[in-house]
C-alpha positions as CSV (number, residue, x, y, z in Angstrom):
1,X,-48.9,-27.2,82.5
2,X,-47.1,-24.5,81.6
3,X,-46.5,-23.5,85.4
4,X,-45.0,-27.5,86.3
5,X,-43.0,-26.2,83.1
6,X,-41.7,-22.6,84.6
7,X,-41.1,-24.3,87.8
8,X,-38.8,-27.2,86.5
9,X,-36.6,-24.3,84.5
10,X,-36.4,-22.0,87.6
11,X,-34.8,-25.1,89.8
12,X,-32.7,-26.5,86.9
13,X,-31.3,-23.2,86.2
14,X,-31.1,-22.9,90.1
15,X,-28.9,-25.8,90.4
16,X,-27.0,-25.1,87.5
17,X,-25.7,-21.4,88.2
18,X,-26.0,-20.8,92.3
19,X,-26.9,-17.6,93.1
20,X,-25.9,-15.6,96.5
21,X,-29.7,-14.9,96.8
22,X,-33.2,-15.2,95.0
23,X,-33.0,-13.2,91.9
24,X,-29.8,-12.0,92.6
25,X,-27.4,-13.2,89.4
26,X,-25.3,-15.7,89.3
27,X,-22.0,-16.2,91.5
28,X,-18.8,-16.9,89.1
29,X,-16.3,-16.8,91.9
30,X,-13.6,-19.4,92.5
31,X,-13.4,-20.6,96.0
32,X,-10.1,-20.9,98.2
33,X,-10.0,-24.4,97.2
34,X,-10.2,-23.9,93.7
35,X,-7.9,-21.1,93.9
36,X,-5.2,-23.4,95.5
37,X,-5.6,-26.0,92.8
38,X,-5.5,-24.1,90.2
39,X,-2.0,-22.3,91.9
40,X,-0.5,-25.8,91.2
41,X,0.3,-26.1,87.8
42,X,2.4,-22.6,87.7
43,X,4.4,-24.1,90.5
44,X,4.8,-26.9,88.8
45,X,6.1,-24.8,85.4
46,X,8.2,-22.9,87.4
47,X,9.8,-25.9,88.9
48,X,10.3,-27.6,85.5
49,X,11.4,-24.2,84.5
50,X,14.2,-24.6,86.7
51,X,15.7,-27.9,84.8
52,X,16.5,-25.2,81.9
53,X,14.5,-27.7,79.5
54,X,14.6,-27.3,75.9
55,X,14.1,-29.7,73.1
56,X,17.5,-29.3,71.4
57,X,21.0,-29.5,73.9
58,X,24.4,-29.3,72.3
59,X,27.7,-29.6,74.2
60,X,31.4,-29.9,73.4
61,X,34.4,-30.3,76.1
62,X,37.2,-31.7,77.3
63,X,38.0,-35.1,78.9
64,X,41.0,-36.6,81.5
65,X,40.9,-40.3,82.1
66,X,43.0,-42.1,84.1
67,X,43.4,-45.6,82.1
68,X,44.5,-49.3,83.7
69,X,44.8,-51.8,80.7
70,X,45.0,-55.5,82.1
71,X,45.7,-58.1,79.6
72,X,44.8,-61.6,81.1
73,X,47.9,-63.3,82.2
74,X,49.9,-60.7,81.8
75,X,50.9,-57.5,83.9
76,X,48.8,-54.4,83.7
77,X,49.5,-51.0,81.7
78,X,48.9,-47.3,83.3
79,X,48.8,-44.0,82.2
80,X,46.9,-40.6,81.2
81,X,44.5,-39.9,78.2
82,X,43.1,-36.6,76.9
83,X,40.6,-35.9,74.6
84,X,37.6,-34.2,73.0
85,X,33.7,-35.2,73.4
86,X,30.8,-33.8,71.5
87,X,27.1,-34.6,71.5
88,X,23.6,-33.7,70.4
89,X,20.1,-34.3,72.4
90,X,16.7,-34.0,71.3
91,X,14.7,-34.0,74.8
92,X,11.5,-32.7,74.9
93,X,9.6,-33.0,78.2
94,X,7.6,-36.5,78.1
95,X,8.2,-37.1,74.9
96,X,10.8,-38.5,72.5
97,X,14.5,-38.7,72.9
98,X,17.3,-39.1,70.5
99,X,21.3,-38.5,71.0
100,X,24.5,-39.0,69.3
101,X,28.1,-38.8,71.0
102,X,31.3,-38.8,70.1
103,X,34.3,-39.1,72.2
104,X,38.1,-39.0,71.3
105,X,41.1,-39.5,74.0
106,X,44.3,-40.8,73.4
107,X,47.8,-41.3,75.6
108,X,50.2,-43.6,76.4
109,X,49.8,-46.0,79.1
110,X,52.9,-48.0,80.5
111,X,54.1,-50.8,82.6
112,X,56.9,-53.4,83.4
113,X,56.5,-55.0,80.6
114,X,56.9,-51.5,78.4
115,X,54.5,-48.9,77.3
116,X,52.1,-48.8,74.7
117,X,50.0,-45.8,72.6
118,X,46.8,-45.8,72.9
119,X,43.9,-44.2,70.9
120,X,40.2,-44.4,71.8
121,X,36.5,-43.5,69.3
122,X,33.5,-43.7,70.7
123,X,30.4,-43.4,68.4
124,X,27.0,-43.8,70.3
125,X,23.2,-42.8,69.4
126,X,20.4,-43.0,71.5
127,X,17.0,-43.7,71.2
128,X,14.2,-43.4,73.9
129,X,11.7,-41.6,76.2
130,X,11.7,-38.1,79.0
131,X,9.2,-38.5,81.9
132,X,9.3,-35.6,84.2
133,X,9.2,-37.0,87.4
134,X,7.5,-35.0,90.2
135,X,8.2,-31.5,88.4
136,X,11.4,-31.4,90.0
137,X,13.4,-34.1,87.9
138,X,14.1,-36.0,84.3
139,X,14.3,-39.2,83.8
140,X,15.1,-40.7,80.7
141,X,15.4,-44.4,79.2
142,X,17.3,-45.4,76.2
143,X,19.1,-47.9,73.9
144,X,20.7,-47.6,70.5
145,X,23.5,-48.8,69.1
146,X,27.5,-47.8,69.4
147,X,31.1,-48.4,67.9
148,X,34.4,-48.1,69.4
149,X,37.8,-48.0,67.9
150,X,40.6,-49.2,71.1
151,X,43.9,-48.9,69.0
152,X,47.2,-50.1,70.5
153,X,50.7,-49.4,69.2
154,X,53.6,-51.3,70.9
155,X,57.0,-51.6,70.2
156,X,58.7,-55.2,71.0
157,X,62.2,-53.5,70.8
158,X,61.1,-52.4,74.4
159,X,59.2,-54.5,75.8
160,X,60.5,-57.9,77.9
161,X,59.6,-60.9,76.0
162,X,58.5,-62.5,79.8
163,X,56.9,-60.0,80.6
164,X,54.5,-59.5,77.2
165,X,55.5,-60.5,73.9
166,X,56.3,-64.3,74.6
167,X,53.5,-65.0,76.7
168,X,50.6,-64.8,73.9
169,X,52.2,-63.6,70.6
170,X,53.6,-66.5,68.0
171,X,57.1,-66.2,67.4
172,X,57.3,-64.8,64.1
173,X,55.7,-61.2,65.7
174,X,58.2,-60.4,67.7
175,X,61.2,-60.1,65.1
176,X,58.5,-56.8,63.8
177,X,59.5,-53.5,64.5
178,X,56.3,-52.9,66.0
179,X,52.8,-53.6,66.4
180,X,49.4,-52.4,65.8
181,X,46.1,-54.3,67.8
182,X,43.1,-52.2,66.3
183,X,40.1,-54.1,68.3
184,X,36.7,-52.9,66.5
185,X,33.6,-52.8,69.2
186,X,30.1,-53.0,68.1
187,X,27.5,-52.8,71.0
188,X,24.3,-52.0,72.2
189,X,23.7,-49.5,75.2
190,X,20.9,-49.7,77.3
191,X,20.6,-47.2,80.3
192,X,18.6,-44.4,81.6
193,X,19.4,-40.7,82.5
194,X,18.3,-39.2,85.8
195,X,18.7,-35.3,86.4
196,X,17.7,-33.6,89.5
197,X,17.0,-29.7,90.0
198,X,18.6,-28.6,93.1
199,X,18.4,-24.9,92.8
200,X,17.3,-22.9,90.2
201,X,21.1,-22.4,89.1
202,X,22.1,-26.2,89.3
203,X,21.0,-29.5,88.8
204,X,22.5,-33.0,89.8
205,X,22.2,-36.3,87.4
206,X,23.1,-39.5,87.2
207,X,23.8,-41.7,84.2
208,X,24.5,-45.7,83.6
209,X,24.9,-47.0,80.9
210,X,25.3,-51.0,79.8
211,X,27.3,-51.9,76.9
212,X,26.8,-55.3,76.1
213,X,29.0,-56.4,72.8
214,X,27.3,-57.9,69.8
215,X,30.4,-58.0,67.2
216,X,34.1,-57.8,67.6
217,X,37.0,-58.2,66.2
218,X,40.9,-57.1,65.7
219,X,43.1,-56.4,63.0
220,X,46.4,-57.0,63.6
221,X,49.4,-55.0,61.6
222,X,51.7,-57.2,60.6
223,X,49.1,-60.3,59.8
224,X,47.7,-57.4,56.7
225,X,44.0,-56.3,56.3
226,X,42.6,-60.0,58.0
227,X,40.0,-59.2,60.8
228,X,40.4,-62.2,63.7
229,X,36.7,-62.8,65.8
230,X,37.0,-62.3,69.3
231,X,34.1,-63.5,71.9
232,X,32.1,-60.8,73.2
233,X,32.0,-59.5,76.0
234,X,28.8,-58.5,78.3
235,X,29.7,-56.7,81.1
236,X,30.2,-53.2,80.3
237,X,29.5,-49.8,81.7
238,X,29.6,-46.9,82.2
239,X,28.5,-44.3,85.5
240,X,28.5,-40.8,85.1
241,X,27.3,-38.4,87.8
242,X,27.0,-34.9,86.1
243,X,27.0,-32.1,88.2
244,X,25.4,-28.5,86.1
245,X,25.6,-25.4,86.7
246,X,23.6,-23.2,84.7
247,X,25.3,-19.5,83.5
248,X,22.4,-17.7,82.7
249,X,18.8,-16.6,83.6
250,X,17.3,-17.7,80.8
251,X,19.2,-20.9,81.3
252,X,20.5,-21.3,77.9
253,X,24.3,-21.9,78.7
254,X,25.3,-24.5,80.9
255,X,28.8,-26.2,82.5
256,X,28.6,-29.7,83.1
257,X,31.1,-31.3,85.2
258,X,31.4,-34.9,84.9
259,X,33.2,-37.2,86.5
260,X,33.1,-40.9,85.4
261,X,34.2,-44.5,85.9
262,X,33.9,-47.2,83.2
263,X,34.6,-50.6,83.4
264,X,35.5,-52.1,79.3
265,X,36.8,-56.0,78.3
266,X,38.0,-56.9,74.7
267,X,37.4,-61.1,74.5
268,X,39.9,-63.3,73.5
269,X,40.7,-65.0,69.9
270,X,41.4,-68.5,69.2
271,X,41.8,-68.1,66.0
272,X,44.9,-69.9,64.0
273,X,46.9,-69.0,61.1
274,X,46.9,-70.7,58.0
275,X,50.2,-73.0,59.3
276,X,48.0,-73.7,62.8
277,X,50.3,-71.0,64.7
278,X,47.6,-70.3,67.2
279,X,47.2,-65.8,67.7
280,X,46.6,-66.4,71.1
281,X,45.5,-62.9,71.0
282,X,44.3,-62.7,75.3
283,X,41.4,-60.7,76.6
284,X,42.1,-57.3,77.7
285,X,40.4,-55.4,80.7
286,X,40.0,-51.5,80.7
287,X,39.5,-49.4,84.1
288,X,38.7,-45.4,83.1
289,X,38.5,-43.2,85.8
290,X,38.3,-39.1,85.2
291,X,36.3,-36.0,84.3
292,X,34.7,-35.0,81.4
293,X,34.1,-30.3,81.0
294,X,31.7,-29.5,78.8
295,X,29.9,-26.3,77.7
296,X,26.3,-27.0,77.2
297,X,24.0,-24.9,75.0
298,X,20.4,-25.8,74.6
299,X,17.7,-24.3,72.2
């Protein structure tokens, strides 16, 4: 018995731990195979290496935007905005993602009916998920929530009646020496962030965004503190294609350029003042086109 016993050790252990030879001990080497899989995963670090990952990215820059306002019915408004934009990401590789943004640009934007100042706030945070995709790219998936401040200041002095005033403010507006249309935006963006690693120097992205309203309203100066309801508007967005260039080996300083185009609509009122004067206050249409600069640190 204790022979069957012996045997059965001598082939388990012999299946267990191959051996070059009889008696000889056992062979612990990896094959070419094995050595090939196991090369993977560095080449895969080093290629997610080359996004410049970290968990914590804070920029600040610069922005241009070219601005078309269209008020419905009316003719359109052109002109030049410049600005700040600041924002802070927590985007750990397949894990959880957070943001906030801020953006500030102001300008004046003109037409044949006059010219208007205009001041734009943009408050956005973000909440979602980072996949790495195929160890060479990011994609990320989001919502939140967001307000915007659009503030207008016109004067009627010089602006044509025909052209602006008398076509959807009541009578009694235009005798003011000027006017203030503060529309307040709350919204929720949904969207996803897609960056690509080119070269180990520069990636390429690509960011949309949708910005569908839930809440607005505007607050018009010479009517006092009363907020009017406007309809909401659902057709948003934003593109971005981010283009970054990273400034040092250890990939810690970044500059993005971004260029952009968003597409933004305030809804009408049909609200009425307390003597049935309708506001008549139309729907307004924005076209941004420019660049965003930004110097990116991440940590």
């Amino acid at each position: 018995m204790k022979y069957l016993v012996f045997l059965y050790l001598l082939v388990f252990f012999g299946f267990t731990y191959p051996t070059s030879g009889f008696g000889n001990t056992p062979i612990f080497g990896v094959s070419n195979e094995t050595e090939d899989t196991l090369e993977m995963p560095n080449q895969n670090i080093e290629k997610i290496n080359n996004l410049g990952c970290k968990n914590s990215i804070f920029s600040i820059g610069a922005n241009y935007s070219y601005v078309n306002i269209k008020p419905s019915g009316t003719s359109s408004f052109d002109g030049n905005l410049g600005g700040l934009h600041a924002m802070y990401e927590y985007k750990p590789m397949n894990s959880f993602y957070g943001a906030a943004t801020f953006s500030w640009r102001q300008g004046t934007a003109s037409g044949s009916g006059g010219s208007r100042s205009f001041l734009d706030l943009n408050v956005m945070e973000r909440l979602g998920y980072s996949f790495s995709c195929k160890s060479s790219s990011i994609l990320t998936l989001f919502s939140g929530f967001g307000f915007r401040f659009l503030g207008h200041h016109l004067n009627p002095s010089t602006l044509s009646s025909d052209a602006f005033i008398g076509s959807f403010f009541p009578p009694f507006l235009t005798a003011e020496t000027s006017l203030r249309i503060n529309y307040h935006d709350f919204y929720i963006p949904l969207g996803f962030l897609l960056e690509y690693s080119l070269y180990s120097f520069f990636d390429l992205g690509l960011y949309m965004t949708w910005m569908p309203q839930v809440f607005s309203t505007a607050k018009i100066k010479p009517l006092g503190g009363t907020f009017w309801d406007l309809r909401e508007t659902y057709s948003n967005f934003l593109v971005e294609v981010p283009l970054i260039f990273k400034l040092s080996k250890s990939k810690n300083f970044s500059l993005v350029l971004k260029p952009f185009f968003e597409y933004w609509q305030d809804g009408k009122s049909t609200a009425q003042t307390s003597s049935g004067i309708p506001l008549g206050l139309p729907k307004h249409t924005y076209y941004f086109v420019g660049l965003d600069l930004n110097f990116l640190y991440s940590f």
